[in-house]
DOSETI-914873 format. One record per residue (C-alpha): x negated, y negated, z; residue number from 1; residue in three letters; chain. Coordinates in nm, 3 decimals, always signed. Layout:
N
+---------+---------+---------+-----+------+-------+
:    east :   north :      up :  nr : rest : kette :
+---------+---------+---------+-----+------+-------+
:       X :       Y :       Z : NUM :  ALA :     A :
...
+---------+---------+---------+-----+------+-------+
! end
This chain:
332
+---------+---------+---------+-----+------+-------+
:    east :   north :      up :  nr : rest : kette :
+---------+---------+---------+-----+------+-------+
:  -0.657 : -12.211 : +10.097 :   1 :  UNK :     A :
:  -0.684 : -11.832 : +10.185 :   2 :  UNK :     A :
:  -0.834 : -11.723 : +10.497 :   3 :  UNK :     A :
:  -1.133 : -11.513 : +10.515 :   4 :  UNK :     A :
:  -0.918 : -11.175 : +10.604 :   5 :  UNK :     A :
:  -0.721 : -11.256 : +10.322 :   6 :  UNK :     A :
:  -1.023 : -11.300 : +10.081 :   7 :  UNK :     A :
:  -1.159 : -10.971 : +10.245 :   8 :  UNK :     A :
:  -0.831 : -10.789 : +10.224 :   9 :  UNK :     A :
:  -0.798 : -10.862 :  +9.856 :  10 :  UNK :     A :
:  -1.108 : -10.761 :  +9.730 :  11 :  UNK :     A :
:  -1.111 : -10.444 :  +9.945 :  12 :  UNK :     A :
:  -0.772 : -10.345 :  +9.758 :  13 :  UNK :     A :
:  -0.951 : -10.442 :  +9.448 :  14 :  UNK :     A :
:  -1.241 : -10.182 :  +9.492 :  15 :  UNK :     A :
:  -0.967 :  -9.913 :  +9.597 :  16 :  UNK :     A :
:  -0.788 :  -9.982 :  +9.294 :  17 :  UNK :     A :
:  -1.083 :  -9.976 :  +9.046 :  18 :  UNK :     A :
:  -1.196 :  -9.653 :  +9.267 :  19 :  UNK :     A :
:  -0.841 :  -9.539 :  +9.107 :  20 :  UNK :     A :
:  -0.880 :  -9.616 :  +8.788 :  21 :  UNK :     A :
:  -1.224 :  -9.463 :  +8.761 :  22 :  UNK :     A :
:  -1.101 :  -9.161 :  +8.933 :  23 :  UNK :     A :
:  -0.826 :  -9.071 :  +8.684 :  24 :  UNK :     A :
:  -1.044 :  -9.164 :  +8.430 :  25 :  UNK :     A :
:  -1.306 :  -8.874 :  +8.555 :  26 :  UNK :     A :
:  -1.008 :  -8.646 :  +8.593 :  27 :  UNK :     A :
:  -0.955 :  -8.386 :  +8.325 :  28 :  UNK :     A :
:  -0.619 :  -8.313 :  +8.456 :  29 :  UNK :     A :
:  -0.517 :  -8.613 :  +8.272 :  30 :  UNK :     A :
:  -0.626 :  -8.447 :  +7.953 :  31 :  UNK :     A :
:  -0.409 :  -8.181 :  +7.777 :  32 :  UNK :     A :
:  -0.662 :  -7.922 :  +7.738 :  33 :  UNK :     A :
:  -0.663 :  -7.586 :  +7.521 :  34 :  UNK :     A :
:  -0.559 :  -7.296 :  +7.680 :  35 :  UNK :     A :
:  -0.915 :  -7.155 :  +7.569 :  36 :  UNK :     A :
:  -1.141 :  -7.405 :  +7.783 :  37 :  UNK :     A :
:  -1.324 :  -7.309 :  +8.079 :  38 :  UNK :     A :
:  -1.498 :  -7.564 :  +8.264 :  39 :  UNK :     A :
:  -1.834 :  -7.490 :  +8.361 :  40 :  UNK :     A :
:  -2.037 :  -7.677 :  +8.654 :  41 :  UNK :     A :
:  -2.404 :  -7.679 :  +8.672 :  42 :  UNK :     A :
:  -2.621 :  -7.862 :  +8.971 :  43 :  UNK :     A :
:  -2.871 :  -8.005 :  +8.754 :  44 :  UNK :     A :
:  -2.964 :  -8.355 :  +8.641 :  45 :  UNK :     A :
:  -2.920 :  -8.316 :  +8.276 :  46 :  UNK :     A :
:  -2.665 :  -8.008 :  +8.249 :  47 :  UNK :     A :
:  -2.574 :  -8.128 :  +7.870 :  48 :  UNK :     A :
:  -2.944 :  -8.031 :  +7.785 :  49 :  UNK :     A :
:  -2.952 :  -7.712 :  +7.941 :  50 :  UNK :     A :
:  -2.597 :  -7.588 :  +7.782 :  51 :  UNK :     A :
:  -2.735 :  -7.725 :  +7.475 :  52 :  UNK :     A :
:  -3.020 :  -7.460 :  +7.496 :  53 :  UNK :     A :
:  -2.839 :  -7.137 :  +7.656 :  54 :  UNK :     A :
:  -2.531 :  -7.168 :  +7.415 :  55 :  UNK :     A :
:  -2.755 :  -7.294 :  +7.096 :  56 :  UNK :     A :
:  -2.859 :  -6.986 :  +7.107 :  57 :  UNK :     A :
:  -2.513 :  -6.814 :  +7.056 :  58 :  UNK :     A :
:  -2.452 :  -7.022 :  +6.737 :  59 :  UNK :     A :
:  -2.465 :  -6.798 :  +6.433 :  60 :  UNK :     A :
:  -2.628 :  -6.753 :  +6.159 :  61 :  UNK :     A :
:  -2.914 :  -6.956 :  +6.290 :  62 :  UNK :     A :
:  -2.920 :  -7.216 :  +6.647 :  63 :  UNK :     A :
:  -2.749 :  -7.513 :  +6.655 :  64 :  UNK :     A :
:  -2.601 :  -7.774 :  +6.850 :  65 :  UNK :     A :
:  -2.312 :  -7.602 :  +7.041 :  66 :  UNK :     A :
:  -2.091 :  -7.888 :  +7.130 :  67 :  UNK :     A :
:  -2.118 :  -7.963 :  +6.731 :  68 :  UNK :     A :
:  -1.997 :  -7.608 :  +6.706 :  69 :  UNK :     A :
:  -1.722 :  -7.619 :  +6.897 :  70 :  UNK :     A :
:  -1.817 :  -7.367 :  +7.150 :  71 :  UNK :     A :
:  -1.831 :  -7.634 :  +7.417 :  72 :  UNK :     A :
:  -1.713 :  -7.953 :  +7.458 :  73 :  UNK :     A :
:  -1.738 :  -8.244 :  +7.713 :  74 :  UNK :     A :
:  -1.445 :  -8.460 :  +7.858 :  75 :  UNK :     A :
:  -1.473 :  -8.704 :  +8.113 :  76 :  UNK :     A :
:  -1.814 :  -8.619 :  +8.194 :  77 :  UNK :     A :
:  -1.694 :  -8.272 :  +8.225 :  78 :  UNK :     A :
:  -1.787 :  -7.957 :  +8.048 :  79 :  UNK :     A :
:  -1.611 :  -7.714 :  +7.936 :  80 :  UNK :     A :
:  -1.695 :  -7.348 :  +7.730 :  81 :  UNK :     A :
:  -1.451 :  -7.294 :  +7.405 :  82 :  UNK :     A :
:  -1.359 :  -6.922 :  +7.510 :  83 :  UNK :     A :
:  -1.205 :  -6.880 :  +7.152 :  84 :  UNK :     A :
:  -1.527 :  -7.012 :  +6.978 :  85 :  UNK :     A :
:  -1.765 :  -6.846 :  +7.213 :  86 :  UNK :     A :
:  -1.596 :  -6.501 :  +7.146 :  87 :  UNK :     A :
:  -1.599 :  -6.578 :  +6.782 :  88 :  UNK :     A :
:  -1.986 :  -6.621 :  +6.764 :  89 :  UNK :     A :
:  -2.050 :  -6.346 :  +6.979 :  90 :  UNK :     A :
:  -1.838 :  -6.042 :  +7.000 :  91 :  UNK :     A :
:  -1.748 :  -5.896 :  +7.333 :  92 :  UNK :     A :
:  -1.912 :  -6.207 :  +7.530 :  93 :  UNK :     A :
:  -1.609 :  -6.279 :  +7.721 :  94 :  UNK :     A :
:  -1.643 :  -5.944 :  +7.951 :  95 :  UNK :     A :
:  -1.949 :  -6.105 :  +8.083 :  96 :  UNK :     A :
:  -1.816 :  -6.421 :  +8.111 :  97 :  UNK :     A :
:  -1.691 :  -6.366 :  +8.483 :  98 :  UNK :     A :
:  -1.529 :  -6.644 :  +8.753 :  99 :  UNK :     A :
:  -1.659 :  -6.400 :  +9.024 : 100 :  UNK :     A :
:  -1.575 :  -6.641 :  +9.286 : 101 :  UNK :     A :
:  -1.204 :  -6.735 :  +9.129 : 102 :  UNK :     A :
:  -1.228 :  -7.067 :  +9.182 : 103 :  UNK :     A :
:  -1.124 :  -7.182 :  +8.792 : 104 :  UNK :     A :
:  -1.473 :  -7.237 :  +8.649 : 105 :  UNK :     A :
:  -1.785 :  -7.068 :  +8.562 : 106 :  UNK :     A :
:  -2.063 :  -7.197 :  +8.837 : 107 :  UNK :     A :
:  -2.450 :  -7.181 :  +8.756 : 108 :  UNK :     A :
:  -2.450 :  -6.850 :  +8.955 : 109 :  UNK :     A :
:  -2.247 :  -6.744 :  +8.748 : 110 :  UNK :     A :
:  -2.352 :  -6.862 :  +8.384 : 111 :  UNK :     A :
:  -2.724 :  -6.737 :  +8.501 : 112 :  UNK :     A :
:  -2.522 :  -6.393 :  +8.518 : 113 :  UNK :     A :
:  -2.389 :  -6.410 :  +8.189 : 114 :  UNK :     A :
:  -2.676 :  -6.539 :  +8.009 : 115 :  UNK :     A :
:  -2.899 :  -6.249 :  +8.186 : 116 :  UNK :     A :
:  -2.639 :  -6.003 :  +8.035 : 117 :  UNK :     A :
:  -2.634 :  -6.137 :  +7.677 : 118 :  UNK :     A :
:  -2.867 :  -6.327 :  +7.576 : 119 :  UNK :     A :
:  -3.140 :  -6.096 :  +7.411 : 120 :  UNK :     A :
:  -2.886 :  -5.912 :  +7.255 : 121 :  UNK :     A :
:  -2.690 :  -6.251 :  +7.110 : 122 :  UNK :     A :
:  -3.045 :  -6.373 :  +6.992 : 123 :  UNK :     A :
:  -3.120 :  -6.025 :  +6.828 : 124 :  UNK :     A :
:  -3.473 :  -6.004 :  +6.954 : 125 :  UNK :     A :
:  -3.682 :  -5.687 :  +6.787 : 126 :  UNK :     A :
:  -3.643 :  -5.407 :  +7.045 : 127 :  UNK :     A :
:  -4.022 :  -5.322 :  +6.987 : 128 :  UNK :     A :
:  -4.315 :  -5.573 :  +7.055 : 129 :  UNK :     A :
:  -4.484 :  -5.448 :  +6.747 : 130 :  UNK :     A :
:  -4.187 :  -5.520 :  +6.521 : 131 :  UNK :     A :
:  -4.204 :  -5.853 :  +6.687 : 132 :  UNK :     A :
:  -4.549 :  -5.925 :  +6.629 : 133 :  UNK :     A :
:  -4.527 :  -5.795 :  +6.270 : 134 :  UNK :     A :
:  -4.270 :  -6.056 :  +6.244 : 135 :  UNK :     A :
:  -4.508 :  -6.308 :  +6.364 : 136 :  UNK :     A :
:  -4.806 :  -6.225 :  +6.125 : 137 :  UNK :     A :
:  -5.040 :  -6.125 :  +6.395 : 138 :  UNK :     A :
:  -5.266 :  -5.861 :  +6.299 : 139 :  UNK :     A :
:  -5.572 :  -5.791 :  +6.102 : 140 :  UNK :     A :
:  -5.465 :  -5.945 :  +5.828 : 141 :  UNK :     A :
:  -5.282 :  -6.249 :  +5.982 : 142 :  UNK :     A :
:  -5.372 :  -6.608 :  +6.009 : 143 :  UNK :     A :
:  -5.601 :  -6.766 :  +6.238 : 144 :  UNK :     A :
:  -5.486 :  -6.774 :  +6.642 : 145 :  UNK :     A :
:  -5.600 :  -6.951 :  +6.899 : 146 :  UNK :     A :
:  -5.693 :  -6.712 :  +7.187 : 147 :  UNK :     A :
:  -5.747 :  -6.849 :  +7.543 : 148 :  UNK :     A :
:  -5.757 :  -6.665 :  +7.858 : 149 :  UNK :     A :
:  -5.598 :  -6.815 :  +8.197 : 150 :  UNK :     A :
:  -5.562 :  -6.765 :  +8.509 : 151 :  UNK :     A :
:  -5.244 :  -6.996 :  +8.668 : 152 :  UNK :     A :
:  -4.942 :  -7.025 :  +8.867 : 153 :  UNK :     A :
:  -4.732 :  -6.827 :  +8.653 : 154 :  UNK :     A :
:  -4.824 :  -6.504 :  +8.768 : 155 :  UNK :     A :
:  -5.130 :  -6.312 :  +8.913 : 156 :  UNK :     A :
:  -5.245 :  -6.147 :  +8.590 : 157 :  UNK :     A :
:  -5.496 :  -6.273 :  +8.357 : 158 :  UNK :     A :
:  -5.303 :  -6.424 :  +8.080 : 159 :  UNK :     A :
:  -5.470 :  -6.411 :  +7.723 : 160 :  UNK :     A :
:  -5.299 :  -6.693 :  +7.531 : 161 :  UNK :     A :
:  -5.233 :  -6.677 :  +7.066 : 162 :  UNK :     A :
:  -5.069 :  -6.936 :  +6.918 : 163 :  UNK :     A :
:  -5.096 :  -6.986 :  +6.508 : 164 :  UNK :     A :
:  -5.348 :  -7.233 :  +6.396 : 165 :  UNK :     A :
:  -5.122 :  -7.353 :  +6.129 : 166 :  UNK :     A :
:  -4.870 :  -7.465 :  +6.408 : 167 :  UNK :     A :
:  -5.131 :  -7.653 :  +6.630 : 168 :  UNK :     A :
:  -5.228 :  -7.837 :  +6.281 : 169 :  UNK :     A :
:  -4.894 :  -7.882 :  +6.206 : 170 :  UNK :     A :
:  -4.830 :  -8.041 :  +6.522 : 171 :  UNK :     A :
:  -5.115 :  -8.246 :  +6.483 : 172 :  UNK :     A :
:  -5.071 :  -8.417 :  +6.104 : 173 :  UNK :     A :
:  -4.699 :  -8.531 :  +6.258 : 174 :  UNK :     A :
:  -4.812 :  -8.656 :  +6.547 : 175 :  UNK :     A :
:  -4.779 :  -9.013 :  +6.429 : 176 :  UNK :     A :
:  -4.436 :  -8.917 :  +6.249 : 177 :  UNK :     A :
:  -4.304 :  -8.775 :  +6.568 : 178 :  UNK :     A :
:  -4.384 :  -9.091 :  +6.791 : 179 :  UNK :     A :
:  -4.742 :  -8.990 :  +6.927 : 180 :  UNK :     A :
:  -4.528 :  -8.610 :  +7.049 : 181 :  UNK :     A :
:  -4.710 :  -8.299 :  +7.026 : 182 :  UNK :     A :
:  -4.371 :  -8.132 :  +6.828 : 183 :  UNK :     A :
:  -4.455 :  -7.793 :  +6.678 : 184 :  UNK :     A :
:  -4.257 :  -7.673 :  +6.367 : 185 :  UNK :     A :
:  -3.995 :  -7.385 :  +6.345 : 186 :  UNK :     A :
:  -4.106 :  -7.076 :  +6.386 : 187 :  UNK :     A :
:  -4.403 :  -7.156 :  +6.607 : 188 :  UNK :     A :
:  -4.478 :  -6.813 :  +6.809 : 189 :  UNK :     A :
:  -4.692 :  -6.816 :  +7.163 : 190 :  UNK :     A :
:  -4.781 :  -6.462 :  +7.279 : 191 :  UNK :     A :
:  -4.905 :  -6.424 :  +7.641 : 192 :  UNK :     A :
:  -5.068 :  -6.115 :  +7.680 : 193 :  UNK :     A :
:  -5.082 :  -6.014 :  +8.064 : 194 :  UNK :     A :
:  -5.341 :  -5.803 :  +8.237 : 195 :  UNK :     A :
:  -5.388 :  -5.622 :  +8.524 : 196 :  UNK :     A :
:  -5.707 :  -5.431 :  +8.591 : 197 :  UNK :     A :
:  -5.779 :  -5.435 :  +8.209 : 198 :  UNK :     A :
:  -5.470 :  -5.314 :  +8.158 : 199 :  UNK :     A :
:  -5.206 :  -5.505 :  +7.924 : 200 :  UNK :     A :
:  -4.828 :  -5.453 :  +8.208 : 201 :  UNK :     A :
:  -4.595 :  -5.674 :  +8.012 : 202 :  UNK :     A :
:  -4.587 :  -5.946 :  +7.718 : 203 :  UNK :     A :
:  -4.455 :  -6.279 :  +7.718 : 204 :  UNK :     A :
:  -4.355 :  -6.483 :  +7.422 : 205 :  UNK :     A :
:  -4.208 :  -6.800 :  +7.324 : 206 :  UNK :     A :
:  -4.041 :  -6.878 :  +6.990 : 207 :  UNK :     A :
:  -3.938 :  -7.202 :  +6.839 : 208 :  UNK :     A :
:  -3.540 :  -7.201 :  +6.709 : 209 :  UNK :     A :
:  -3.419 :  -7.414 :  +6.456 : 210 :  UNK :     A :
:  -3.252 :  -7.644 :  +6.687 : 211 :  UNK :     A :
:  -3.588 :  -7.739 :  +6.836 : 212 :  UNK :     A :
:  -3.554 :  -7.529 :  +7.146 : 213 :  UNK :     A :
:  -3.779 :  -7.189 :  +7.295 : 214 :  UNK :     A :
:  -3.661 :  -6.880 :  +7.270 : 215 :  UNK :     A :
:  -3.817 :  -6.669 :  +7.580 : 216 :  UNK :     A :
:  -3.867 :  -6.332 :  +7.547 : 217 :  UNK :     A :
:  -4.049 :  -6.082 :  +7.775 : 218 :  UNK :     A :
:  -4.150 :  -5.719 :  +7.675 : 219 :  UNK :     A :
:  -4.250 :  -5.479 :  +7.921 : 220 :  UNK :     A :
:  -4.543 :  -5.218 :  +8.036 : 221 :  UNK :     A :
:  -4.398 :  -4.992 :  +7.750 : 222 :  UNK :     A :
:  -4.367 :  -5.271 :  +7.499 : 223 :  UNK :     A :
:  -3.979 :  -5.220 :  +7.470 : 224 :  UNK :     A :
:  -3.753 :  -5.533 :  +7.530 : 225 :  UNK :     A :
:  -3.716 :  -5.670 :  +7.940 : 226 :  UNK :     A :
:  -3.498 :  -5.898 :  +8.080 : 227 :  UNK :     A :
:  -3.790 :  -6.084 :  +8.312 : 228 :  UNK :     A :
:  -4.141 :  -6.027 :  +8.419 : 229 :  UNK :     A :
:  -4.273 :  -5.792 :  +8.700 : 230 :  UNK :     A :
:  -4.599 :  -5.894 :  +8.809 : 231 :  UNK :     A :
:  -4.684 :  -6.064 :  +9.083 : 232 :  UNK :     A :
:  -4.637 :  -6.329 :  +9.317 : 233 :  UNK :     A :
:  -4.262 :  -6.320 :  +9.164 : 234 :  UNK :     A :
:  -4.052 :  -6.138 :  +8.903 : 235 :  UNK :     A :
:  -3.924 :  -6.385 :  +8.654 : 236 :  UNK :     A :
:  -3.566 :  -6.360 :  +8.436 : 237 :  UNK :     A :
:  -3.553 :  -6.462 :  +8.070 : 238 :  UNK :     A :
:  -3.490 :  -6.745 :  +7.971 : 239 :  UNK :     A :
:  -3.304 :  -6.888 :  +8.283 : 240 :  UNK :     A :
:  -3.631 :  -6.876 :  +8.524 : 241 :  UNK :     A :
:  -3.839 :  -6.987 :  +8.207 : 242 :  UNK :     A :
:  -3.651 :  -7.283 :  +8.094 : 243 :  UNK :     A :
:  -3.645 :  -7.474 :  +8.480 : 244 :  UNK :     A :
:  -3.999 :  -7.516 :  +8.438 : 245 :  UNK :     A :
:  -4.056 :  -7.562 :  +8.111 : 246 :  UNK :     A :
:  -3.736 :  -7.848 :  +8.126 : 247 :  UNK :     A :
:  -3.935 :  -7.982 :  +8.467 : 248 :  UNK :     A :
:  -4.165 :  -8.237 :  +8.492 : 249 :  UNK :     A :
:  -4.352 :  -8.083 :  +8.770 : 250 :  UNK :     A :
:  -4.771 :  -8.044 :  +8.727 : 251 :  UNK :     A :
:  -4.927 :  -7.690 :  +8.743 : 252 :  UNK :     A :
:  -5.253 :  -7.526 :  +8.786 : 253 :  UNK :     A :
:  -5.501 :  -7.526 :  +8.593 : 254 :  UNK :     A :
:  -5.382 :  -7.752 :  +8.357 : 255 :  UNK :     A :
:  -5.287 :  -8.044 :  +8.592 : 256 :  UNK :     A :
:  -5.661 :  -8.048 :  +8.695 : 257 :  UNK :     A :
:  -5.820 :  -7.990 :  +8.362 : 258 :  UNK :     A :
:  -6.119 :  -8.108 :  +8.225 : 259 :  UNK :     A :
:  -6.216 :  -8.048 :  +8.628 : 260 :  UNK :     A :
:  -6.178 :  -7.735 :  +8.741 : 261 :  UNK :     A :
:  -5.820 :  -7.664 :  +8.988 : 262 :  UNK :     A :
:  -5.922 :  -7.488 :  +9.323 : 263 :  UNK :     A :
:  -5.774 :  -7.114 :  +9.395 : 264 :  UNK :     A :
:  -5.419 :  -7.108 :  +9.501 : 265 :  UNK :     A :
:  -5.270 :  -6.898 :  +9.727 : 266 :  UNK :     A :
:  -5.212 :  -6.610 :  +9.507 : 267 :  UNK :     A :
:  -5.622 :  -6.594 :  +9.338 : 268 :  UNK :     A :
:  -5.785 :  -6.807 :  +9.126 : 269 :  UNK :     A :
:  -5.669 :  -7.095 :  +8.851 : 270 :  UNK :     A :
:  -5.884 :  -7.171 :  +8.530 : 271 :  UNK :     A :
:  -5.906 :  -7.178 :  +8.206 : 272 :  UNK :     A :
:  -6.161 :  -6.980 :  +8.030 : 273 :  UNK :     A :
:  -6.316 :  -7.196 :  +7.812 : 274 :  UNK :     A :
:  -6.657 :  -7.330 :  +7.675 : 275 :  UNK :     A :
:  -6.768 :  -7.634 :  +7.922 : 276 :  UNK :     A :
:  -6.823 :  -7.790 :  +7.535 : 277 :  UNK :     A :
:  -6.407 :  -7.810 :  +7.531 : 278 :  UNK :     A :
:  -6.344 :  -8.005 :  +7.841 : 279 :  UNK :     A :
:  -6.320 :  -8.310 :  +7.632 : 280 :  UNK :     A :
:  -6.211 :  -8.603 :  +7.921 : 281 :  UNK :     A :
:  -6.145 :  -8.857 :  +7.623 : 282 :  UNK :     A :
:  -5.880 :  -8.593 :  +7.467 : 283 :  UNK :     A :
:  -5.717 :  -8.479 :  +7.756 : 284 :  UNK :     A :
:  -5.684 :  -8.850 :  +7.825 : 285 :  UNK :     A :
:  -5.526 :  -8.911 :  +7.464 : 286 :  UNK :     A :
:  -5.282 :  -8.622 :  +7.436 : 287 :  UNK :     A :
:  -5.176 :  -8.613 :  +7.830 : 288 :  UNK :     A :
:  -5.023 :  -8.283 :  +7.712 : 289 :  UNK :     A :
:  -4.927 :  -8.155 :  +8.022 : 290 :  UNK :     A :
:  -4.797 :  -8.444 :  +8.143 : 291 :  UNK :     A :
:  -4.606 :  -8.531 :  +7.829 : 292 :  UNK :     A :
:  -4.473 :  -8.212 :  +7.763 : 293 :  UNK :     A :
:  -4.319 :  -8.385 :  +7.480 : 294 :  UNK :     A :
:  -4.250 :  -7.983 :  +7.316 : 295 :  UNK :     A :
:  -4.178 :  -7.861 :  +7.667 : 296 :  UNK :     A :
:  -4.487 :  -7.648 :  +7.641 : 297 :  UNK :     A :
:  -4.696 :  -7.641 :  +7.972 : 298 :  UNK :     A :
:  -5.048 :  -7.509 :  +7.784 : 299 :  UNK :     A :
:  -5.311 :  -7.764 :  +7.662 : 300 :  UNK :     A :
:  -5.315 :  -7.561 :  +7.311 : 301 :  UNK :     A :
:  -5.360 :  -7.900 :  +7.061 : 302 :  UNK :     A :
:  -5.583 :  -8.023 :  +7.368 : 303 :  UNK :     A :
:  -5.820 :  -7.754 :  +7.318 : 304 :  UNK :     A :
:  -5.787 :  -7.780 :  +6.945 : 305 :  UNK :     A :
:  -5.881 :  -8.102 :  +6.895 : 306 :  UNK :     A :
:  -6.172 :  -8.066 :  +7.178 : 307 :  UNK :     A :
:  -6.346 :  -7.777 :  +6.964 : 308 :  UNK :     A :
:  -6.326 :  -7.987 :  +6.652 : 309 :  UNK :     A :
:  -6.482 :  -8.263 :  +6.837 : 310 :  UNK :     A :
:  -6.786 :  -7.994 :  +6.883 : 311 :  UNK :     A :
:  -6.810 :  -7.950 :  +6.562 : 312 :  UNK :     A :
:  -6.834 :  -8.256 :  +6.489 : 313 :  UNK :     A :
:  -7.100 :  -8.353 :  +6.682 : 314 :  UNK :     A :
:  -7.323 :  -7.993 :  +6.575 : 315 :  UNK :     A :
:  -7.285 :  -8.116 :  +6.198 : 316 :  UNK :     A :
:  -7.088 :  -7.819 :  +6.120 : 317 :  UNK :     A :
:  -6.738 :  -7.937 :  +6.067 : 318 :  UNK :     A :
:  -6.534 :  -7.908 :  +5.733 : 319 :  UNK :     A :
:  -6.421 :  -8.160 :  +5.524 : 320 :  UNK :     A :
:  -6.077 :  -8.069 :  +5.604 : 321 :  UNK :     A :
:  -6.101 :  -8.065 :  +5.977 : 322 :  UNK :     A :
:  -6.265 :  -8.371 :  +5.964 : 323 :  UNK :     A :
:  -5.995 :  -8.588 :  +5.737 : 324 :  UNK :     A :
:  -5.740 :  -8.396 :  +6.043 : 325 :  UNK :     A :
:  -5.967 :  -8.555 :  +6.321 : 326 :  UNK :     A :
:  -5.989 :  -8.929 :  +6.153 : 327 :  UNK :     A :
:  -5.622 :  -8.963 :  +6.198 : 328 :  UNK :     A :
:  -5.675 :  -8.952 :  +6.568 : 329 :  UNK :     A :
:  -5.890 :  -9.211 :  +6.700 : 330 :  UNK :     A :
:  -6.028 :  -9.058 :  +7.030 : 331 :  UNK :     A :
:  -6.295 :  -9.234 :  +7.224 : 332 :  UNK :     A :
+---------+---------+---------+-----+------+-------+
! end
């Protein structure tokens, strides 16, 4: 019979050698890699998600899954960029592609950097807001918008809100399709007009890609193409200071509070400007849209929707169409 330092010593060389095997197993050294691969480390707690949505983007003709493409690839829990692919889909993307540090792989520092540098330009965003916003069909003769007017966290100017009608309906009819998720379709476009002193200083908007994820794009005072906000508390870079909260699960004013009303913050006041008719406690409770962020959109747009039909409702003056759209959503 073995004596308890034996039994000890054995299974402390066991856990060493499964330590081992684990190890070499994790290490990519093992692995005969292409002379093209780069690794790339990221300190975040999905990093496959958030390379799926910077290099997506680089995919051409339209946005797609990049590890599908070829233009990155994961190994033993490692990733890695395909320098060959990467400079196949976009032209001249390997000169800002830079191991600054020269320590063998591209660090978030240092993909932030590069996507900064290219990513407007790989996603061909219109130079012009107006050519932008003709693409989007908003003008005179465009569809119905929502419009709603905020004050938040985001930044200290008052923030008028559009988003298409048909996508918030959209969104709504599938809602049962898509597992009880607010999912808007292709193409959805969110404007964010801000204002300071009256005065329109820079545009944000948000675009849905093909491969489900937002496009953030920012124009500026002179309504030419920017690579980040400027107003206050904090300038903000496109998309890589867009996408951490949007990706997050943390709450923010006014929405967290809504249908009460949040209390200033540090940097002025937080509300939504809306009739008292649309804070609707029994929808806010069904969608938990901010909480959900099932789209990764922070706003309470389908929220409010749904709340104004609800009004309508109850005045008598809602149409049959609107009204077949509410049924399907049994809110009490």
């Amino acid at each position: 019979m073995k004596s308890r330092s034996e039994v000890l010593t054995a299974s402390l060389l066991l856990v060493v050698l499964i330590f081992f095997i684990q190890a070499c197993r994790d290490d990519s050294s093992l692995v005969d890699l292409p002379a093209s691969y780069l690794r790339v480390v990221l300190d975040e707690s999905d990093p496959e998600r958030l390379l799926s949505y910077y290099f997506g983007g680089y995919v051409v003709p339209d946005p797609a899954n990049p590890f599908e493409a070829g233009l990155l690839a994961k190994i033993n829990r490692r990733f890695y960029i395909n320098l060959d692919t990467l400079e196949f889909h976009f032209p001249g993307a390997l000169s800002y592609l830079t191991d600054s540090n020269g320590n063998d792989r591209i660090d978030e520092e240092e993909l932030e950097s590069f996507v900064a540098a290219t990513y407007n330009r790989a996603r061909q965003f219109p130079r012009t807001l107006d050519t932008l916003l003709s693409q989007a069909n908003l003008g005179p003769d465009a569809d119905r918008w929502l419009d709603i007017e905020i004050d938040g966290v985001m930044t200290t100017a008052r923030r008028r809100v559009h988003i298409q009608d048909t996508a918030v309906r959209a969104a709504l009819a599938d809602y049962d399709v898509n597992d009880e998720r607010i999912l808007y379709p292709e193409g959805t476009t969110i404007i964010g007009e801000h204002y300071i002193d009256a005065r329109r200083v820079e545009t944000t908007v948000m675009r849905k890609r093909a491969d489900s994820f937002w496009d953030f794009v920012v124009y500026g005072a002179n309504d030419t193409l920017a690579q980040g906000t400027t107003t206050p508390p904090k300038e903000l870079k496109s998309p890589t200071q867009c996408v951490g909260c949007h990706f997050g699960s943390k709450l923010f004013e006014p929405e967290k509070s809504f249908p009460a009303r949040a209390r200033p913050g540090p940097h002025g006041p937080r509300e939504l400007y809306v009739d008292e008719t649309l804070r609707d406690a029994p929808v806010v409770r069904y969608f938990d849209e901010h909480r959900k962020r099932s789209d990764t959109i922070l706003g309470l747009y389908t929220t409010l929707f749904v709340a104004d039909l609800r009004r309508q409702q109850r005045s008598g003056i809602i149409s049959e169409r609107d009204a077949a759209l509410l049924a399907r959503h049994p809110i009490r």
